[in-house]
C-alpha positions as CSV (number, residue, x, y, z in Angstrom):
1,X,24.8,51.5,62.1
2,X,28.4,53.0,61.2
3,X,30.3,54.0,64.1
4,X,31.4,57.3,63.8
5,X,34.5,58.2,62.5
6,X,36.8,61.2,64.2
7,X,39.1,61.2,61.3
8,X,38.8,64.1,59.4
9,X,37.6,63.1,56.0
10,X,36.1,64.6,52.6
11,X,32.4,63.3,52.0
12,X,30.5,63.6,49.1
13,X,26.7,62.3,49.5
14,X,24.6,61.6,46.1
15,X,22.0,59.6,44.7
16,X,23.0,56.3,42.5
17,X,23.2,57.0,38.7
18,X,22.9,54.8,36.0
19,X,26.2,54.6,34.5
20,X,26.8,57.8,35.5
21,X,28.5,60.8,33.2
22,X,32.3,61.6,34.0
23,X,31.5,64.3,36.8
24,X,30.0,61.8,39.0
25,X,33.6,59.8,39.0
26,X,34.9,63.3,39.3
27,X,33.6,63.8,42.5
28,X,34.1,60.3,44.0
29,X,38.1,60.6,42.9
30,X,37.4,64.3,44.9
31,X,36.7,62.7,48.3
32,X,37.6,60.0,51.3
33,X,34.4,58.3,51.2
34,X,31.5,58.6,48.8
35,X,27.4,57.9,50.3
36,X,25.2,56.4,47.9
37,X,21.9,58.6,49.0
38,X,19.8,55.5,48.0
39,X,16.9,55.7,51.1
40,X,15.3,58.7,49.7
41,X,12.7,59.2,47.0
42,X,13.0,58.0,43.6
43,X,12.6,60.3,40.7
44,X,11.2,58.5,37.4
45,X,13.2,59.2,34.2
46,X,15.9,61.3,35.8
47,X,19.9,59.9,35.9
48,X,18.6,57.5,38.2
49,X,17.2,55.4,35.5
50,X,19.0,56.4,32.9
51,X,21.9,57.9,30.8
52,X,23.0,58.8,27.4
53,X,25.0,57.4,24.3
54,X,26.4,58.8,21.2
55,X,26.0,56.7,18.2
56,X,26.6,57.8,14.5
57,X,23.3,59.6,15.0
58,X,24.1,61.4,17.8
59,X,22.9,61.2,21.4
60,X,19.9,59.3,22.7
61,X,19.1,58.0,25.9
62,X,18.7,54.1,27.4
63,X,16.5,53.9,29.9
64,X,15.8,51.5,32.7
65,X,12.0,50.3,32.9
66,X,11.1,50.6,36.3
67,X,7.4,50.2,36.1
68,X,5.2,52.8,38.4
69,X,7.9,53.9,40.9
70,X,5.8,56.7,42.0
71,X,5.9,56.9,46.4
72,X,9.0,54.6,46.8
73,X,12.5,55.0,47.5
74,X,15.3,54.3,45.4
75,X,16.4,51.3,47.1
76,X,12.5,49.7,46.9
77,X,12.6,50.0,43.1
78,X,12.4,46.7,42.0
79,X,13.5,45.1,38.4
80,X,11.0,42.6,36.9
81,X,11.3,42.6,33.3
82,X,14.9,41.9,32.3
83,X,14.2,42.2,28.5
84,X,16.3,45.8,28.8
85,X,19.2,44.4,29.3
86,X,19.7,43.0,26.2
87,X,18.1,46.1,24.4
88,X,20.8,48.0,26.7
89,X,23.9,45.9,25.1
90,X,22.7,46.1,21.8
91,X,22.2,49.7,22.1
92,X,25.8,50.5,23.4
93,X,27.8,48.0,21.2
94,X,26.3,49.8,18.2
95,X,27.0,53.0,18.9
96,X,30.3,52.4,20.6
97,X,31.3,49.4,18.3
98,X,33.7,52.1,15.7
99,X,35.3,53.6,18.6
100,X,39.2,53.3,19.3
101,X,39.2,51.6,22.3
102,X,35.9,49.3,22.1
103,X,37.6,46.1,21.9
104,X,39.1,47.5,25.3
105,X,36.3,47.5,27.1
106,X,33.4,45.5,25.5
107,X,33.7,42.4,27.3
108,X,33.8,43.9,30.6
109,X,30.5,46.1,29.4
110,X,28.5,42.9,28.1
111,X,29.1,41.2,31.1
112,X,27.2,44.0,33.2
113,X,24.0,43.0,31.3
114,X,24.6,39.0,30.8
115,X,26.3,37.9,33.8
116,X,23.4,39.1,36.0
117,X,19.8,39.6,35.7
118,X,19.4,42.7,37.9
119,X,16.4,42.8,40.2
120,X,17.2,46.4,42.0
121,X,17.9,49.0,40.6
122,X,20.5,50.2,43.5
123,X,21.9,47.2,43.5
124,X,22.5,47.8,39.3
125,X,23.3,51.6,40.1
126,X,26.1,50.7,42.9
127,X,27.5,47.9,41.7
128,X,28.3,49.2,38.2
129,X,29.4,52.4,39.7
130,X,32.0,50.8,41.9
131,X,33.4,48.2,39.5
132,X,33.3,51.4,37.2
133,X,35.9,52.8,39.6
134,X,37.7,50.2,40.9
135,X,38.8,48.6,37.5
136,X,38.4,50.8,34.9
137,X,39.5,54.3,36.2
138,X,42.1,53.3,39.4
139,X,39.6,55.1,42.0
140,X,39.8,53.8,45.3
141,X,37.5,56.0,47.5
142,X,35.5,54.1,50.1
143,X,32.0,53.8,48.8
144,X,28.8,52.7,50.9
145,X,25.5,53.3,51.0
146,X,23.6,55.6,53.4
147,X,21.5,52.5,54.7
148,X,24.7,52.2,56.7
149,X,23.7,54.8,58.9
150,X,20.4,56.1,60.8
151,X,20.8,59.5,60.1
152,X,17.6,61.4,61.4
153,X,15.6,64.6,60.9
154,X,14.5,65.6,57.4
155,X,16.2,67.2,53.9
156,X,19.2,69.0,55.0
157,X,19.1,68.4,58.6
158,X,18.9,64.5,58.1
159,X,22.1,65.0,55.6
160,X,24.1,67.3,58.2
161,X,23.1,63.8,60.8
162,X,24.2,61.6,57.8
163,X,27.6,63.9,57.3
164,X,28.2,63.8,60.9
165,X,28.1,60.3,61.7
166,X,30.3,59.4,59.0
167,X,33.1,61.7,60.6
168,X,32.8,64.3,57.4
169,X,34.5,67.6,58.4
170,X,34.3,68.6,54.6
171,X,31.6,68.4,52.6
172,X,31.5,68.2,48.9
173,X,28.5,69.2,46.7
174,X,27.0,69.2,43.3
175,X,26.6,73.0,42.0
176,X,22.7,72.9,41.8
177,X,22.3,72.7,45.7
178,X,23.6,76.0,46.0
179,X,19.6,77.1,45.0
180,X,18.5,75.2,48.4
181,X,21.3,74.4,50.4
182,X,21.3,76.6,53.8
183,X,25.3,77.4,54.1
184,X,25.2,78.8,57.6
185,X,23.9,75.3,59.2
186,X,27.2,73.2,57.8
187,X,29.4,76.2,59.3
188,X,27.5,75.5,62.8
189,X,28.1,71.7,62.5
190,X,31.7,72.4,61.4
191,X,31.5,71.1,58.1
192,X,32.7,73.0,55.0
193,X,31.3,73.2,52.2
194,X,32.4,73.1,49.0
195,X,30.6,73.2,45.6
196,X,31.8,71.1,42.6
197,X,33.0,73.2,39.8
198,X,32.2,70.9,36.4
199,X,33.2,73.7,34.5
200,X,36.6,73.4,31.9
201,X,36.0,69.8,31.1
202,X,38.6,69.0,27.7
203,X,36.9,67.9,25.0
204,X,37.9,64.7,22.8
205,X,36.7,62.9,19.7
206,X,33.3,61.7,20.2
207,X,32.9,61.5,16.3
208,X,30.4,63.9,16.2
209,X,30.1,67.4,15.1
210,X,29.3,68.6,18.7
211,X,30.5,67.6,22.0
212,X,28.3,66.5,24.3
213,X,29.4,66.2,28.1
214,X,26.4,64.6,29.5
215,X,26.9,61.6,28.4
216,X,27.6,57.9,30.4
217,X,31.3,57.4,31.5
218,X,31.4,54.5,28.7
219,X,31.4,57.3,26.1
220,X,35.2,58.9,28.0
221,X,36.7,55.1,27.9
222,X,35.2,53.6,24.8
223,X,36.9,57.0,22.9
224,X,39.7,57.3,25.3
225,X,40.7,54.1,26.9
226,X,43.5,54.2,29.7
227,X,44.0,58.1,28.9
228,X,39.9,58.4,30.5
229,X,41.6,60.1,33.8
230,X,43.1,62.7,32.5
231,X,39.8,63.7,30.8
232,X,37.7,63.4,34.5
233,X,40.5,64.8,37.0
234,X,43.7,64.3,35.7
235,X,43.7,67.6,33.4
236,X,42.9,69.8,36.5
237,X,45.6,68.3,38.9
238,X,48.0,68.7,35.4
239,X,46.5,72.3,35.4
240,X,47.0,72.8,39.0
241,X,50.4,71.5,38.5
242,X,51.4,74.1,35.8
243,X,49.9,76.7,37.7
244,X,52.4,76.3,41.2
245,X,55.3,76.3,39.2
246,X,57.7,79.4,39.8
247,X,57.2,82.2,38.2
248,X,54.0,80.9,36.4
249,X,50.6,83.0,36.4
250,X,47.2,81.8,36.9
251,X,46.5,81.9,33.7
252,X,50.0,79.2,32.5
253,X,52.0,81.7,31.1
Protein backbone atom coordinates (compact mmCIF):
# COMPACT_ATOMS: atom_id res chain seq x y z
CA UNK A 1 0.00 0.00 0.00
CA UNK A 2 1.01 3.83 -0.89
CA UNK A 3 1.35 5.92 1.91
CA UNK A 4 -0.57 8.84 1.64
CA UNK A 5 0.61 11.82 0.26
CA UNK A 6 -0.35 15.47 1.91
CA UNK A 7 1.10 17.22 -0.94
CA UNK A 8 -1.40 18.83 -2.89
CA UNK A 9 -1.34 17.15 -6.31
CA UNK A 10 -3.37 16.92 -9.69
CA UNK A 11 -4.58 13.15 -10.32
CA UNK A 12 -6.00 11.75 -13.22
CA UNK A 13 -7.28 8.03 -12.77
CA UNK A 14 -8.02 5.86 -16.12
CA UNK A 15 -8.00 2.54 -17.51
CA UNK A 16 -4.73 1.36 -19.65
CA UNK A 17 -5.09 1.82 -23.45
CA UNK A 18 -3.59 0.26 -26.10
CA UNK A 19 -1.37 2.77 -27.64
CA UNK A 20 -3.49 5.15 -26.69
CA UNK A 21 -4.83 8.27 -29.06
CA UNK A 22 -3.17 11.82 -28.28
CA UNK A 23 -5.82 12.90 -25.51
CA UNK A 24 -4.73 10.18 -23.23
CA UNK A 25 -0.98 11.82 -23.25
CA UNK A 26 -3.00 15.00 -23.00
CA UNK A 27 -4.20 14.34 -19.78
CA UNK A 28 -1.09 12.54 -18.24
CA UNK A 29 1.10 15.88 -19.31
CA UNK A 30 -2.25 17.60 -17.42
CA UNK A 31 -1.46 16.10 -14.01
CA UNK A 32 1.15 15.23 -10.96
CA UNK A 33 0.56 11.65 -10.97
CA UNK A 34 -1.39 9.50 -13.38
CA UNK A 35 -3.38 5.89 -11.90
CA UNK A 36 -3.48 3.13 -14.31
CA UNK A 37 -7.27 1.89 -13.23
CA UNK A 38 -6.14 -1.65 -14.10
CA UNK A 39 -8.08 -3.77 -10.99
CA UNK A 40 -11.35 -3.24 -12.42
CA UNK A 41 -13.31 -4.98 -15.18
CA UNK A 42 -12.19 -5.54 -18.52
CA UNK A 43 -14.26 -4.49 -21.45
CA UNK A 44 -13.63 -6.77 -24.78
CA UNK A 45 -12.93 -4.73 -27.97
CA UNK A 46 -12.94 -1.36 -26.44
CA UNK A 47 -9.34 1.01 -26.25
CA UNK A 48 -8.32 -1.48 -23.94
CA UNK A 49 -7.49 -3.93 -26.60
CA UNK A 50 -7.14 -1.93 -29.29
CA UNK A 51 -6.60 1.32 -31.38
CA UNK A 52 -6.61 2.68 -34.81
CA UNK A 53 -4.19 3.42 -37.86
CA UNK A 54 -4.41 5.33 -40.96
CA UNK A 55 -2.98 3.67 -43.95
CA UNK A 56 -3.49 4.77 -47.71
CA UNK A 57 -6.90 3.25 -47.16
CA UNK A 58 -7.87 5.05 -44.41
CA UNK A 59 -8.48 3.97 -40.83
CA UNK A 60 -8.82 0.52 -39.48
CA UNK A 61 -8.31 -0.94 -36.28
CA UNK A 62 -5.44 -3.61 -34.72
CA UNK A 63 -6.67 -5.41 -32.23
CA UNK A 64 -5.18 -7.40 -29.41
CA UNK A 65 -6.60 -11.13 -29.13
CA UNK A 66 -7.38 -11.68 -25.72
CA UNK A 67 -9.40 -14.81 -25.94
CA UNK A 68 -12.84 -14.96 -23.67
CA UNK A 69 -12.01 -12.11 -21.17
CA UNK A 70 -15.53 -12.06 -20.07
CA UNK A 71 -15.65 -11.77 -15.69
CA UNK A 72 -11.99 -10.78 -15.28
CA UNK A 73 -10.14 -7.69 -14.59
CA UNK A 74 -7.86 -5.93 -16.69
CA UNK A 75 -4.84 -6.87 -14.94
CA UNK A 76 -5.95 -10.99 -15.09
CA UNK A 77 -6.08 -10.80 -18.96
CA UNK A 78 -3.59 -12.91 -20.01
CA UNK A 79 -1.59 -13.08 -23.54
CA UNK A 80 -1.17 -16.59 -25.04
CA UNK A 81 -0.97 -16.40 -28.59
CA UNK A 82 1.81 -13.93 -29.67
CA UNK A 83 1.25 -14.41 -33.42
CA UNK A 84 -0.43 -10.56 -33.18
CA UNK A 85 2.54 -9.12 -32.63
CA UNK A 86 3.96 -9.63 -35.79
CA UNK A 87 0.51 -8.95 -37.64
CA UNK A 88 0.70 -5.65 -35.29
CA UNK A 89 4.21 -4.49 -36.93
CA UNK A 90 3.39 -5.35 -40.20
CA UNK A 91 0.16 -3.59 -39.96
CA UNK A 92 1.75 -0.20 -38.68
CA UNK A 93 5.02 -0.20 -40.80
CA UNK A 94 2.63 -0.33 -43.91
CA UNK A 95 0.56 2.26 -43.21
CA UNK A 96 3.07 4.46 -41.57
CA UNK A 97 6.03 3.47 -43.83
CA UNK A 98 5.39 6.89 -46.44
CA UNK A 99 5.19 9.16 -43.54
CA UNK A 100 7.76 12.03 -42.87
CA UNK A 101 9.14 11.04 -39.86
CA UNK A 102 8.90 7.06 -39.95
CA UNK A 103 12.48 6.36 -40.14
CA UNK A 104 12.27 8.46 -36.78
CA UNK A 105 10.53 6.26 -34.94
CA UNK A 106 10.33 2.79 -36.57
CA UNK A 107 12.99 1.17 -34.71
CA UNK A 108 11.84 2.16 -31.38
CA UNK A 109 8.09 0.91 -32.62
CA UNK A 110 9.41 -2.64 -33.92
CA UNK A 111 11.07 -3.16 -30.85
CA UNK A 112 7.70 -2.99 -28.75
CA UNK A 113 6.57 -6.12 -30.68
CA UNK A 114 10.12 -8.11 -31.12
CA UNK A 115 11.92 -7.41 -28.07
CA UNK A 116 9.25 -8.92 -25.92
CA UNK A 117 6.59 -11.49 -26.25
CA UNK A 118 3.86 -9.92 -24.01
CA UNK A 119 1.92 -12.18 -21.79
CA UNK A 120 -0.43 -9.39 -20.04
CA UNK A 121 -2.03 -7.16 -21.44
CA UNK A 122 -1.46 -4.40 -18.56
CA UNK A 123 1.80 -5.11 -18.57
CA UNK A 124 1.72 -4.31 -22.74
CA UNK A 125 -0.82 -1.33 -21.98
CA UNK A 126 1.59 0.39 -19.18
CA UNK A 127 4.65 -0.25 -20.39
CA UNK A 128 4.19 1.15 -23.84
CA UNK A 129 2.28 4.00 -22.45
CA UNK A 130 5.15 5.11 -20.20
CA UNK A 131 8.06 4.56 -22.61
CA UNK A 132 5.46 6.44 -24.88
CA UNK A 133 5.95 9.40 -22.56
CA UNK A 134 9.14 9.20 -21.16
CA UNK A 135 11.08 9.01 -24.59
CA UNK A 136 9.13 10.03 -27.18
CA UNK A 137 6.99 13.05 -25.93
CA UNK A 138 9.37 14.60 -22.78
CA UNK A 139 6.36 13.73 -20.14
CA UNK A 140 7.47 13.13 -16.85
CA UNK A 141 4.38 12.64 -14.73
CA UNK A 142 4.62 9.96 -12.03
CA UNK A 143 2.71 6.96 -13.32
CA UNK A 144 1.59 3.84 -11.19
CA UNK A 145 -0.85 1.54 -11.09
CA UNK A 146 -3.90 1.52 -8.79
CA UNK A 147 -2.75 -2.10 -7.36
CA UNK A 148 -0.58 0.32 -5.42
CA UNK A 149 -3.29 1.11 -3.24
CA UNK A 150 -6.29 -0.69 -1.36
CA UNK A 151 -8.82 1.72 -2.11
CA UNK A 152 -12.20 0.35 -0.85
CA UNK A 153 -16.00 0.73 -1.40
CA UNK A 154 -17.43 0.44 -4.88
CA UNK A 155 -17.62 2.74 -8.35
CA UNK A 156 -17.17 6.23 -7.36
CA UNK A 157 -16.86 5.78 -3.76
CA UNK A 158 -13.88 3.28 -4.18
CA UNK A 159 -12.32 6.05 -6.64
CA UNK A 160 -12.92 9.05 -4.08
CA UNK A 161 -10.78 6.17 -1.47
CA UNK A 162 -8.32 5.69 -4.40
CA UNK A 163 -8.07 9.76 -4.98
CA UNK A 164 -7.65 10.25 -1.34
CA UNK A 165 -4.94 8.06 -0.53
CA UNK A 166 -2.88 9.20 -3.24
CA UNK A 167 -2.97 12.74 -1.63
CA UNK A 168 -5.22 14.10 -4.91
CA UNK A 169 -6.74 17.53 -3.91
CA UNK A 170 -7.66 17.97 -7.75
CA UNK A 171 -9.10 15.64 -9.75
CA UNK A 172 -8.96 15.38 -13.48
CA UNK A 173 -11.59 13.59 -15.63
CA UNK A 174 -12.52 12.35 -19.07
CA UNK A 175 -15.71 14.34 -20.40
CA UNK A 176 -18.02 11.23 -20.56
CA UNK A 177 -18.11 10.82 -16.68
CA UNK A 178 -19.95 13.91 -16.40
CA UNK A 179 -23.26 11.41 -17.47
CA UNK A 180 -22.47 9.39 -14.03
CA UNK A 181 -20.15 11.16 -12.01
CA UNK A 182 -21.96 12.49 -8.67
CA UNK A 183 -20.06 16.17 -8.32
CA UNK A 184 -21.31 16.95 -4.89
CA UNK A 185 -19.30 13.83 -3.23
CA UNK A 186 -15.64 15.18 -4.59
CA UNK A 187 -16.67 18.71 -3.19
CA UNK A 188 -17.40 16.84 0.37
CA UNK A 189 -13.98 14.96 0.14
CA UNK A 190 -12.35 18.28 -1.00
CA UNK A 191 -11.40 17.30 -4.32
CA UNK A 192 -12.07 19.35 -7.40
CA UNK A 193 -13.08 18.34 -10.18
CA UNK A 194 -12.34 19.15 -13.44
CA UNK A 195 -13.49 17.71 -16.84
CA UNK A 196 -11.04 17.31 -19.80
CA UNK A 197 -11.96 19.51 -22.58
CA UNK A 198 -10.62 17.42 -25.97
CA UNK A 199 -12.13 19.95 -27.93
CA UNK A 200 -9.86 22.40 -30.55
CA UNK A 201 -7.35 19.72 -31.29
CA UNK A 202 -5.09 21.32 -34.66
CA UNK A 203 -5.18 19.23 -37.32
CA UNK A 204 -2.08 18.09 -39.48
CA UNK A 205 -1.35 15.95 -42.58
CA UNK A 206 -2.48 12.55 -42.06
CA UNK A 207 -2.58 12.06 -45.92
CA UNK A 208 -5.98 11.51 -46.04
CA UNK A 209 -8.86 13.41 -47.27
CA UNK A 210 -10.39 13.60 -43.62
CA UNK A 211 -8.91 13.95 -40.37
CA UNK A 212 -9.38 11.55 -37.99
CA UNK A 213 -8.48 12.30 -34.25
CA UNK A 214 -9.14 8.94 -32.76
CA UNK A 215 -6.41 7.49 -33.80
CA UNK A 216 -3.10 5.78 -31.84
CA UNK A 217 -0.40 8.48 -30.71
CA UNK A 218 1.97 6.74 -33.40
CA UNK A 219 -0.24 8.35 -36.07
CA UNK A 220 0.85 12.39 -34.24
CA UNK A 221 4.69 11.26 -34.24
CA UNK A 222 5.00 9.15 -37.34
CA UNK A 223 3.40 12.53 -39.31
CA UNK A 224 4.88 14.99 -36.89
CA UNK A 225 7.98 13.84 -35.30
CA UNK A 226 9.56 16.15 -32.49
CA UNK A 227 6.81 18.86 -33.34
CA UNK A 228 4.04 15.81 -31.73
CA UNK A 229 3.71 18.32 -28.48
CA UNK A 230 2.60 21.01 -29.85
CA UNK A 231 -0.23 19.00 -31.49
CA UNK A 232 -1.26 17.23 -27.75
CA UNK A 233 -0.73 20.32 -25.29
CA UNK A 234 1.62 22.49 -26.61
CA UNK A 235 -0.96 24.51 -28.93
CA UNK A 236 -3.14 25.29 -25.88
CA UNK A 237 -0.38 26.55 -23.49
CA UNK A 238 0.87 28.60 -26.97
CA UNK A 239 -2.95 29.58 -27.01
CA UNK A 240 -3.04 30.32 -23.41
CA UNK A 241 0.03 32.30 -23.95
CA UNK A 242 -1.38 34.60 -26.64
CA UNK A 243 -4.38 35.03 -24.86
CA UNK A 244 -2.57 36.76 -21.32
CA UNK A 245 -0.71 39.08 -23.30
CA UNK A 246 -1.80 42.87 -22.73
CA UNK A 247 -4.23 44.15 -24.43
CA UNK A 248 -5.23 40.83 -26.14
CA UNK A 249 -8.93 39.48 -26.24
CA UNK A 250 -10.04 35.94 -25.69
CA UNK A 251 -10.54 35.45 -28.87
CA UNK A 252 -6.28 36.55 -30.04
CA UNK A 253 -6.98 39.64 -31.46
Amino acid sequence: MVTKNKTPKTVAVIQSSYLPWKGYFDIIHDVDLFIFYDDVQFSKNSWRNRNRIIGPSGAHWITVPVGKAKGRLIHEIELDDHAWQDKHLAAITNAYRKSQFFKLYIDFVTDIFTQKKWTSLSELNQQTTLDIARELLGINTEMIDSRAFVPSGAKQERLIDLLKQAGATRYISGPAAKDYINAQEFQDNNIELIYKDYAGYPTYDQGTAEFAHDVTILDTLFNCGSSAPQFVWGWREQQQATNDLPGTNSDGT
